[in-house]
PALUMSE-32371 format. One record per residue (C-alpha): residue number from 1; x, y, z. Coordinates in nm, 4 decimals, decimal comma. Layout:
BEGIN
- n	c1	c2	c3
- NUM	X	Y	Z
...
//
This chain:
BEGIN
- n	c1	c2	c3
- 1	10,8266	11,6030	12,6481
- 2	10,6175	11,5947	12,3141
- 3	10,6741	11,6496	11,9673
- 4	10,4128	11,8239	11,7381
- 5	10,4045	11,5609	11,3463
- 6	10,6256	11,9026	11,2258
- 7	10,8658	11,9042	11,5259
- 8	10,9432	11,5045	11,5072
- 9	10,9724	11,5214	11,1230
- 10	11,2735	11,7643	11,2247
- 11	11,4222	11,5122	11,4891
- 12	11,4049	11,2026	11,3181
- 13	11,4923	11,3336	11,0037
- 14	11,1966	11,1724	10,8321
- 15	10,9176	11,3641	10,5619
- 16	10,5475	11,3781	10,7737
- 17	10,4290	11,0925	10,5077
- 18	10,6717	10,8463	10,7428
- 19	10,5490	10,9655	11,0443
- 20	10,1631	10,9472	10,9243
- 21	10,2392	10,6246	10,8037
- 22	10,3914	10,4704	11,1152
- 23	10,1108	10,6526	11,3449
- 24	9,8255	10,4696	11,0774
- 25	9,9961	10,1351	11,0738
- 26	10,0606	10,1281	11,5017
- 27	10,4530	10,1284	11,4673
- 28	10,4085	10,4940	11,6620
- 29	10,1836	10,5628	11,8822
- 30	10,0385	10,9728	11,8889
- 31	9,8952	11,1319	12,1670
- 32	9,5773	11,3929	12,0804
- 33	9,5351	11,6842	12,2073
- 34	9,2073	11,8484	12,0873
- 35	9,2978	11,8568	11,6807
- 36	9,6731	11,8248	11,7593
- 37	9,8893	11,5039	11,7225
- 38	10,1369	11,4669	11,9822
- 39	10,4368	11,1975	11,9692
- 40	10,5855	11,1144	12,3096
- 41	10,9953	11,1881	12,2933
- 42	11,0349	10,8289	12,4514
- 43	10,8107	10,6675	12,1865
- 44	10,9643	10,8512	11,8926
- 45	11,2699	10,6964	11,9782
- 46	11,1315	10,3737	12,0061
- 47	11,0072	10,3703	11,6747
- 48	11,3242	10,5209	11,5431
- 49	11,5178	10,1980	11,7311
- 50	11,2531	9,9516	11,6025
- 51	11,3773	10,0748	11,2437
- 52	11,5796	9,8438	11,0405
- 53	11,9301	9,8970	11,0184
- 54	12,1045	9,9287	10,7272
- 55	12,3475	9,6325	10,7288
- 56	11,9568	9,4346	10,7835
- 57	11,8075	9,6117	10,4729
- 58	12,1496	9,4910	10,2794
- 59	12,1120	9,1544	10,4127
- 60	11,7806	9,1130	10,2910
- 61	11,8271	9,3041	9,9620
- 62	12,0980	9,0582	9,8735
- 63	11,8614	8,7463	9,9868
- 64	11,5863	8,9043	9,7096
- 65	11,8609	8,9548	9,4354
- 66	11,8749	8,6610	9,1736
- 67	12,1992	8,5004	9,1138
- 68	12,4429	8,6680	8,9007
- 69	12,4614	8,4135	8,5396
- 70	12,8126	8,2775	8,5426
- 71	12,8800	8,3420	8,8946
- 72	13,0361	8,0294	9,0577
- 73	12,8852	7,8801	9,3555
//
């Protein structure tokens, strides 16, 4: 099965500017089909697992964030 850029936007929950920007970076792979792009239901999902998770993105967030002044440590 194969999702049109409109039809994976819907699945994954993510705006078509993601999804271009995964396909033009390699993270997702499309399929063409004459003028169409086609994403492969298998390889959406393995972009959508390659994602970060959240408790990563926190994890790195506080690794970026300065120390708080007066803070003991």
């Amino acid at each position: 099965m194969a999702f049109s850029i409109s039809a994976a936007c819907k699945v994954a929950g993510v705006g078509r500017t993601k999804i271009y920007e995964a396909i033009a970076s390699g993270d997702l792979r499309a399929r063409k089909n004459g003028a169409k792009n086609l994403i492969l239901r298998e390889e959406l999902q393995r972009w959508l697992e390659s994602l970060p998770t959240e408790k990563a993105i926190a994890e790195l967030m506080a690794a970026k964030a300065p120390p708080i002044a007066g803070a003991a440590g």
